[in-house]
C-alpha positions in Angstrom: 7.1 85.7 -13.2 3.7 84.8 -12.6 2.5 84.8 -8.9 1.1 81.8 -7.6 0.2 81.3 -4.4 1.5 77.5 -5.1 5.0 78.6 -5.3 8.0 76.8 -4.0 11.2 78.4 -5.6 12.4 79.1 -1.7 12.4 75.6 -0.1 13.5 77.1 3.4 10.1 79.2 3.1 8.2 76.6 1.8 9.2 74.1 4.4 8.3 77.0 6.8 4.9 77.3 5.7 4.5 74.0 6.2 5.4 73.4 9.7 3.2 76.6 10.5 0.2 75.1 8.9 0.4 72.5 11.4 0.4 74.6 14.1 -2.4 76.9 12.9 -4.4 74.3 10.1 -6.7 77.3 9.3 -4.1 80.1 8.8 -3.3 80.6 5.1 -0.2 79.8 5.3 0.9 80.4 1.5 2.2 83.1 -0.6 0.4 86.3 -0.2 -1.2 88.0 -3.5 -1.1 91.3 -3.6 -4.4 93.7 -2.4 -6.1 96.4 -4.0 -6.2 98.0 -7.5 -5.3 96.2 -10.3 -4.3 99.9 -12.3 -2.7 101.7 -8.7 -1.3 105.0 -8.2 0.0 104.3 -5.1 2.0 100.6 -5.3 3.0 100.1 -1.6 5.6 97.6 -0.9 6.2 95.9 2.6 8.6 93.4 3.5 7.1 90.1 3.9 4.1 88.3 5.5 3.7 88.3 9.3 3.2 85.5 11.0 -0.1 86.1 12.9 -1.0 88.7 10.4 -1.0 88.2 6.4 0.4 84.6 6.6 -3.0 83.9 9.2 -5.7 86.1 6.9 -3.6 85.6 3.2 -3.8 89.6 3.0 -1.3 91.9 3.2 -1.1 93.8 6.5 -4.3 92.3 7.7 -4.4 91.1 11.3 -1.4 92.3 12.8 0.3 95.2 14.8 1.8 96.9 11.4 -1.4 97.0 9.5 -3.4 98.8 12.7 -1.0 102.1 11.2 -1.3 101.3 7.9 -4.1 101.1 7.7 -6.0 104.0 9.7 -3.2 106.2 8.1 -4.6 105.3 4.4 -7.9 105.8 5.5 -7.3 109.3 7.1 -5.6 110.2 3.7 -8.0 109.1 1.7 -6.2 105.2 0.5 -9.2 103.5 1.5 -12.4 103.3 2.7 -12.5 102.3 6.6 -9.7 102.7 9.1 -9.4 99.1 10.1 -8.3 95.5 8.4 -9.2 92.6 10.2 -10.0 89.6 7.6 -10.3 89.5 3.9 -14.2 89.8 4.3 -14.3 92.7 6.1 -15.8 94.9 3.4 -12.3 97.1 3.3 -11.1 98.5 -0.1 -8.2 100.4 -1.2 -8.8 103.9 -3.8 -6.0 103.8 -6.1 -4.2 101.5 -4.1 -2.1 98.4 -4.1 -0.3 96.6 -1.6 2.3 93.6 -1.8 5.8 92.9 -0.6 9.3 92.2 -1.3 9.1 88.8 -0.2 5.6 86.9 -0.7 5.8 84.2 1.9 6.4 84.3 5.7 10.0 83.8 6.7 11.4 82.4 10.0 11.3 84.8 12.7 10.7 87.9 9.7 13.9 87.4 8.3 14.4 86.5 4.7 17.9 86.0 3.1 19.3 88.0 0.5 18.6 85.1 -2.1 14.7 84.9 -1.0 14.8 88.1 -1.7 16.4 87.9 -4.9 14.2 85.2 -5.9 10.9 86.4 -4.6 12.3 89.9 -7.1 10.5 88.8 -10.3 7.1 88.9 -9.2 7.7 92.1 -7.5 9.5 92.9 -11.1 6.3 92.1 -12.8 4.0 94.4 -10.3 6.2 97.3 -11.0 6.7 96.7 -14.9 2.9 96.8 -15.0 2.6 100.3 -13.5 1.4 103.5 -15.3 3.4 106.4 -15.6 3.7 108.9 -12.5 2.8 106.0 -10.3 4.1 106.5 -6.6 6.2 103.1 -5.2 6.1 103.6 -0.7 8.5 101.6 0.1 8.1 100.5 3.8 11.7 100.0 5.2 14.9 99.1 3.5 14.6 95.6 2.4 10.9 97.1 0.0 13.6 99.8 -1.1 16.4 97.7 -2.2 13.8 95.4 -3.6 12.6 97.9 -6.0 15.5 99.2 -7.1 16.7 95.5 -7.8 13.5 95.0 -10.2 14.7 97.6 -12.0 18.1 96.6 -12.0 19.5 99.9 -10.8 22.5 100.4 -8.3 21.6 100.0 -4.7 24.3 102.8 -3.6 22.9 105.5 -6.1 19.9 105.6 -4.2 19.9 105.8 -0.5 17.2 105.6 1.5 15.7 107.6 4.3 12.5 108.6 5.1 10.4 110.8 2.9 13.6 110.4 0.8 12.1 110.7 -2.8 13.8 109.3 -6.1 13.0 108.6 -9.4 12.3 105.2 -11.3 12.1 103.7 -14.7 8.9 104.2 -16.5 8.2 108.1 -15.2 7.9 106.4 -11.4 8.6 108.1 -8.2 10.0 106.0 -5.4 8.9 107.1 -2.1 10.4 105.7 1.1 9.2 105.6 4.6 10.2 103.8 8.0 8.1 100.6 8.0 5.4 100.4 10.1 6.3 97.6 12.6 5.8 97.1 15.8 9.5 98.6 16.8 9.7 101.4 14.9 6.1 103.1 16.1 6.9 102.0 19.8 10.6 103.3 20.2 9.0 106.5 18.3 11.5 106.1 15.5 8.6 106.8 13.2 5.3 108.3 14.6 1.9 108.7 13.4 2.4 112.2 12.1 5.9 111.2 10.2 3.4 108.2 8.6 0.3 110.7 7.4 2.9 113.4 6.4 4.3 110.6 4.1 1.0 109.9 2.5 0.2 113.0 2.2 3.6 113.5 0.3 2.4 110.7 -2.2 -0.8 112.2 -2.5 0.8 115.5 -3.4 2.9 113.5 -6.2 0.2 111.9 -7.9 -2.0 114.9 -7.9 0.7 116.8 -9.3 1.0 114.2 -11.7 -2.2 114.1 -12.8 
């Protein structure tokens, strides 16, 4: 599958956007390309669009409470090149990195179903078909995981995950899971800032190893 950012295969979504957009008439409110290299190393995988955030700016993790970790953790381990994503203008850029998610549009109160999911799976497919060799996958939270392992068509239970829990993929890639960065998880402390730079650190150890 092709992304578009005029796709409509999820009508719940769709319809979604739409009200949104009337709310906020200059938020994006569309699907959400992915951000970064076109030839990654690192191919990190969120869950969806937030509301104020990537569905306001039409980049991932841009604008809202997740992205503040994301990104000043890439930038402290060398993903990009400032600490700090605030609009698709702002002069960031990723090093060897990409960034997309399981489920390109915003869903109702961040919830997709397991058929959005499903649907939204082939253009994730196509990202992860298109990798090189000894590519690292993050997957940020459960839903990224399962969505990966679904692209390949591999069996969910044969890979658990957990975070820093490493596997490998199809195609000489490593999957590499972490807690996502949300609003929840880095306030009730489930995952900290040193949990998050220890996991990039740990994909930056794999693809130099890699070479």
């Amino acid at each position: 599958m092709e992304f578009s950012e005029n796709c409509t295969l999820c009508p719940r979504l769709s319809n979604f956007l739409a009200e949104v957009k009337k709310e906020h008439p200059d938020y994006h409110c569309k699907p959400v390309s992915p951000f970064g290299a076109k030839s990654p190393k690192l191919l990190i995988v969120g869950l969806a669009p937030g509301k104020h955030g990537a569905n306001a700016t039409g980049r991932p993790f841009t604008g809202d409470h997740a992205g503040i970790l994301l990104y000043q953790t890439m930038h402290k381990t060398g993903f990009s090149n400032q600490a700090e994503s605030s609009h698709r203008k702002d002069g960031l850029k990723l090093i060897d990195t990409c960034i997309t998610n399981a489920v390109k549009c915003l869903p109702p109160e961040n919830k997709p179903t397991t058929k959005e999911v499903n649907v939204c799976n082939g253009y994730l497919e196509k990202e992860l078909k298109a990798l090189s060799p000894n590519t690292v996958v993050l997957a940020l939270g459960t839903i990224a995981h399962r969505a990966v392992l679904r692209a390949f068509g591999l069996t969910l239970s044969h890979y658990q995950f957990g975070h820093a829990v490493e596997h490998e993929l199809p195609g000489d890639l490593t999957l590499l899971d972490s807690y996502h960065c949300s609003r929840y998880n880095t306030q009730t402390r489930r995952l900290t800032e040193d949990m998050f730079v220890n996991v990039f650190e740990r994909a930056r150890t794999l693809i130099s190893s890699n070479g």
